[in-house]
C-alpha positions in Angstrom: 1.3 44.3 29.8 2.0 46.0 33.1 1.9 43.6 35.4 4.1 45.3 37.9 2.1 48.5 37.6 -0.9 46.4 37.9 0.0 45.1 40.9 1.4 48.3 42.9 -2.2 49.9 41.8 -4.4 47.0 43.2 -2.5 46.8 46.7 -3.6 50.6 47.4 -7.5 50.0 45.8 -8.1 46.1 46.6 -7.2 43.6 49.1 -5.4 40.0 49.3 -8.4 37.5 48.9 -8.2 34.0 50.6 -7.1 30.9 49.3 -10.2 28.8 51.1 -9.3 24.9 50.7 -12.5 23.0 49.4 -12.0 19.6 51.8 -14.6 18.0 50.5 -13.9 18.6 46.5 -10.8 17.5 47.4 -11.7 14.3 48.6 -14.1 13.9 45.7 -11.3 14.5 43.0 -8.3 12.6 45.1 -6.4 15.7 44.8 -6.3 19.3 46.8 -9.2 21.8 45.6 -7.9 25.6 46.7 -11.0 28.6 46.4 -9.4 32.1 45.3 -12.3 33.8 47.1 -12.6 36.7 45.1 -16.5 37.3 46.2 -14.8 38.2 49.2 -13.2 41.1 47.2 -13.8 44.7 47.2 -16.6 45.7 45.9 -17.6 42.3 45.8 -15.8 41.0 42.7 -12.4 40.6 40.8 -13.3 43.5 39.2 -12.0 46.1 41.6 -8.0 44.7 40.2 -8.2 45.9 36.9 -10.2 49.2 37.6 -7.4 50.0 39.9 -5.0 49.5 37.2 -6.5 51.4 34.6 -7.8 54.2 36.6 -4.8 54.8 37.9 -2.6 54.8 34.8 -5.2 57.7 33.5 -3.0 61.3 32.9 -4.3 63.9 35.0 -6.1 65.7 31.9 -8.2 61.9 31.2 -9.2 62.4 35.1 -10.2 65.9 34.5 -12.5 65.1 31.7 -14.0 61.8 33.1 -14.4 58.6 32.8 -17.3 56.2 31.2 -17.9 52.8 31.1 -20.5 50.3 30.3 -21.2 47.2 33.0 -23.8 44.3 33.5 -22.9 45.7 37.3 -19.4 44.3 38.8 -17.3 46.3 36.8 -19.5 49.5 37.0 -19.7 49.3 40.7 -15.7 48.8 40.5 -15.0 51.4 38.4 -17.5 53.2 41.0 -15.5 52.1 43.9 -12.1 53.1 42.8 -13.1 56.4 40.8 -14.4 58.1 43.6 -11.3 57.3 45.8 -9.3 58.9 43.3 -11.4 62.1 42.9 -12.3 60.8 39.4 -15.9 62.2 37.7 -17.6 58.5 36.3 -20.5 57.2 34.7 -21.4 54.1 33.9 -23.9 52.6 31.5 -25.8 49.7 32.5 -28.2 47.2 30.6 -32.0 47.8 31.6 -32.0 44.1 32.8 -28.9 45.0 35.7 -29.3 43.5 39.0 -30.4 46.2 41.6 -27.9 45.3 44.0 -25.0 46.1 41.4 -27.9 49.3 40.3 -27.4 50.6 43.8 -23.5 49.4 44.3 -22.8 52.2 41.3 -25.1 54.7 43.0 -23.5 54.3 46.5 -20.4 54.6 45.4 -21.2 58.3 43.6 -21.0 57.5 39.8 -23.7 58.1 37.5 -25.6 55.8 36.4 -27.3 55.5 32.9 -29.9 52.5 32.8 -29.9 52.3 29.2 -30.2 49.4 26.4 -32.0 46.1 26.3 -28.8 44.3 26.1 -25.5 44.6 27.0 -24.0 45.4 23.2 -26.4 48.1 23.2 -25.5 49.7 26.9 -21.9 49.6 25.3 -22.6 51.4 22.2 -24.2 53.7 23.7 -21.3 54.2 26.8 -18.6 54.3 23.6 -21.1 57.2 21.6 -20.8 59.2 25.2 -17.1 59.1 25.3 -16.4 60.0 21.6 -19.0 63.1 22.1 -17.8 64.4 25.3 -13.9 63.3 25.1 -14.5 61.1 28.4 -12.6 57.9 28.9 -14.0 54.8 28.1 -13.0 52.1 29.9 -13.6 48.4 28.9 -14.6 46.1 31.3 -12.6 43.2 29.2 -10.8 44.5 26.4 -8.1 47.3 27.7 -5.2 46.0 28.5 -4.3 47.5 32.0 -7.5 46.3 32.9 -6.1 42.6 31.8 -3.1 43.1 33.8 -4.6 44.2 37.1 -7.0 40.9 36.5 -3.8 39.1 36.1 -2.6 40.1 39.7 -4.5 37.2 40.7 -1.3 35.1 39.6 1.1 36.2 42.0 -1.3 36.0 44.8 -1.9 32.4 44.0 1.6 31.8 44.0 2.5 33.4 47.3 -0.5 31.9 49.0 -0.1 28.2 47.8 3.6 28.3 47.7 4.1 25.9 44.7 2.1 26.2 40.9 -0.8 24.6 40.5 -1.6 21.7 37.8 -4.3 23.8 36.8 -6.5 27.0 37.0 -10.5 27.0 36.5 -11.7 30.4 35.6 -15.1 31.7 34.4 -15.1 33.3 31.3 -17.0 36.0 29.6 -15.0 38.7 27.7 -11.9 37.1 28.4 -9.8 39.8 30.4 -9.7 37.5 33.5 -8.6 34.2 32.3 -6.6 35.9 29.8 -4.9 38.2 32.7 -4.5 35.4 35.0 -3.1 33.2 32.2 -0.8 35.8 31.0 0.8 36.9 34.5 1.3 32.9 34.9 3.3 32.7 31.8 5.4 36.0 32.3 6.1 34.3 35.5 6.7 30.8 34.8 6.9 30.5 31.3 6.6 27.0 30.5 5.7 25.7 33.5 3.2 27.3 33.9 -0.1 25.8 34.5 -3.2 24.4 32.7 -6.0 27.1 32.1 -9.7 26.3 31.9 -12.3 28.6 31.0 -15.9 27.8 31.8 -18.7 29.7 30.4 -22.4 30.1 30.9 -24.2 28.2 27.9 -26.7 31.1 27.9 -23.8 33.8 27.5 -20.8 31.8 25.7 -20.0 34.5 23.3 -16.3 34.3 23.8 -16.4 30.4 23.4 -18.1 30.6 20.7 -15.9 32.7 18.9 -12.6 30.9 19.7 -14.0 27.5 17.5 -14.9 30.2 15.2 -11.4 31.9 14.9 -12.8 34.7 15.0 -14.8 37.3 17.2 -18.6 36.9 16.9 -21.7 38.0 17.9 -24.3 35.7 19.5 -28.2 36.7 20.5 -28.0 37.9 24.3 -30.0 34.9 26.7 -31.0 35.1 30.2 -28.9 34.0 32.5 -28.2 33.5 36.2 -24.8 33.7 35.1 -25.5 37.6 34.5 -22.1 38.8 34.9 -20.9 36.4 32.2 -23.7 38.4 29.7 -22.1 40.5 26.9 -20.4 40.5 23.9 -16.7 40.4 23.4 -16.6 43.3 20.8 -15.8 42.7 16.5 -13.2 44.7 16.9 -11.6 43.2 19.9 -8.2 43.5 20.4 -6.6 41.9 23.4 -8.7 39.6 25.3 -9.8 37.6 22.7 -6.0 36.5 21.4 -5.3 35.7 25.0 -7.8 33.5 25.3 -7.4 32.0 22.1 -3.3 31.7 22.6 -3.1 30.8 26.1 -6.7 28.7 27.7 -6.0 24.9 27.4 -9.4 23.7 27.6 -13.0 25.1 27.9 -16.5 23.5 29.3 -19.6 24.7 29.7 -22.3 24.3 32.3 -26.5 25.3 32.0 -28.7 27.0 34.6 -29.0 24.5 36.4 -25.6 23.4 37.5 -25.0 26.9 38.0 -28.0 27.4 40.4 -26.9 24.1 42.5 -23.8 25.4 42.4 -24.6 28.8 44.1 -26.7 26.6 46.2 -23.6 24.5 47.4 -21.3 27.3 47.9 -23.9 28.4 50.7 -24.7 25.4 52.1 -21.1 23.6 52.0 -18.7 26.8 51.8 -20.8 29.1 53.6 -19.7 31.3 50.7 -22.4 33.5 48.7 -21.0 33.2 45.2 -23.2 34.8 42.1 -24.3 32.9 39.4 -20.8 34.1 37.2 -18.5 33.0 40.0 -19.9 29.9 40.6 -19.8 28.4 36.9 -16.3 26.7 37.8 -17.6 25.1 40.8 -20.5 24.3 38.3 -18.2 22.6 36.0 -16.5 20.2 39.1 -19.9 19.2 40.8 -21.6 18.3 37.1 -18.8 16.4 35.9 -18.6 19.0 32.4 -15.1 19.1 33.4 -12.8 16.5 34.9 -9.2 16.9 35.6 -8.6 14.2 33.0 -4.5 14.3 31.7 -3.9 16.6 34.1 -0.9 16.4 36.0 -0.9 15.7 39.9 -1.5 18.3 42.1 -3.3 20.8 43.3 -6.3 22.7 41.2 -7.6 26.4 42.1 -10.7 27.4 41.3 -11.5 31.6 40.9 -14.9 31.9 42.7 -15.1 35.6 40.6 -17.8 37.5 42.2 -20.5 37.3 45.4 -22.7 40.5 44.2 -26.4 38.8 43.9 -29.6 40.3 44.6 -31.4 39.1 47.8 -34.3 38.2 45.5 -32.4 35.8 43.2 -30.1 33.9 45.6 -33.5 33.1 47.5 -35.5 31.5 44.8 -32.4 29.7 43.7 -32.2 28.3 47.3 -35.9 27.5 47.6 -35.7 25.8 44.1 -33.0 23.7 45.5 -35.3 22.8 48.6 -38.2 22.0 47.0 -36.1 20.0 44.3 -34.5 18.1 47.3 -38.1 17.4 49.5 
């Protein structure tokens, strides 16, 4: 992969995030908790890095012709985002269940929209069926692998910010292009020191997980989730994200609905943050206790809060949940 190409792309489309430290996570696991705020992102997600990449690597014929994509919403409204700065003609499927703020993040940003599928897998067949008929682009949203490397940019940022390597990474995962990015820019950099990666999934969209302890890529029936961006498959004919992840993640853990909701909860009430349901399932993963920094070597753990796009509608219920849970 491209890294540096990657990287030159994201600095004209994206911007640095912070690295927020977590004081009190820090106290609770005796060792310093750093937040790579990517809700604070472009577009409102990590996505925005490897749209950049790919978009930009596109010949000037591939802009001509267009580009299609399919998105539960982060990456659509990326590919949004940086296709109309570059003058480039998109569309972007999305599942019928999308959220409406990601809906109208696409919209705004002048791509068309086609609200199309009851589940992600079908959105995407249908997005790939558009490309091969009209000789559009289709890019992945997790399998491609510029869009890997500008994920990976991450990496040097964390780097430069912390100025020494972390013991370890937590990352959500879903089809596996940002922990796999993020762990492959750490090993081109560091090689073997680089550090520990954990992936945490969504137990109602774990399709990637799953298919690691089956070797294999699988398909798994699509669940509701407030995890949404996380939803998907990972493709049966995958061809990069799914041997990154399987090569180069350390450890994986898993957290339900309703670690994930306390844990959107917390990032508003403790980090004044407003992290979705997808970027908060690491946080998820510390505050339950489904993963521990056990083995681990000392010092300092960074956590990839991945995305901040939630509807209105959602973050409230999950905060009055939390209320009514607490009275």
């Amino acid at each position: 992969m491209d890294f540096e190409a990657a990287r030159r792309a994201v600095a004209e489309h994206a911007r640095v995030t912070p690295l927020l430290p977590a004081v009190e996570l820090s106290e609770r696991l005796g060792r310093p908790v750093w937040l790579k705020a990517e809700c604070l992102q472009r577009t409102g997600s990590f996505k925005v890095r490897g749209a950049a990449a790919r978009i930009s690597a596109l010949t000037p014929q591939e802009r001509q012709r267009g580009i299609v994509t399919c998105s539960s919403g982060n990456h659509g409204r990326a590919v949004a985002f940086v296709a109309e700065r570059l003058g480039v003609p998109a569309t972007v499927f999305v599942p019928e269940w999308v959220d409406a703020v990601k809906l109208e993040g696409i919209r705004s940003s002048g791509a068309r929209p086609e609200l199309a599928g009851k589940t992600f897998d079908e959105s995407e067949a249908l997005a790939r069926e558009r490309a091969t008929t009209t000789g559009m682009t289709y890019i992945s949203a997790y399998d491609d692998a510029e869009v890997i490397a500008g994920q990976g940019t991450i990496a040097g940022e964390v780097l430069e910010q912390l100025g020494e390597v972390p013991s370890a990474v937590i990352v959500p995962l879903s089809g596996g292009g940002l922990v796999g990015g993020i762990a492959a820019a750490f090993a081109e950099l560091l090689g073997s020191s680089a550090p520990r990666h954990i992936a945490v999934s969504a137990k109602n969209a774990a399709v990637m997980l799953a298919s690691v302890r089956a070797g294999r890529p699988v398909e798994i029936p699509e669940q509701e989730t407030l995890a949404n961006a996380l939803a998907g498959g990972i493709g049966l004919d995958n061809q990069h994200s799914f041997r990154l992840v399987q090569e180069l993640v350390d450890e994986y853990a898993t957290v339900g609905e309703a670690d994930i909701a306390g844990a959107m909860c917390y990032a508003v009430e403790r980090l004044r943050l407003v992290v979705e349901g997808g970027g908060a399932v690491g946080l998820a993963a510390l505050l339950s206790g489904a993963w521990r920094p056990v083995g681990i070597a000392d010092g300092p753990l960074v956590m990839v809060l991945s995305g901040g796009n939630v509807a209105p509608d959602t973050l409230r219920r999950v905060l009055e949940g939390s209320a009514t849970a607490a009275a």
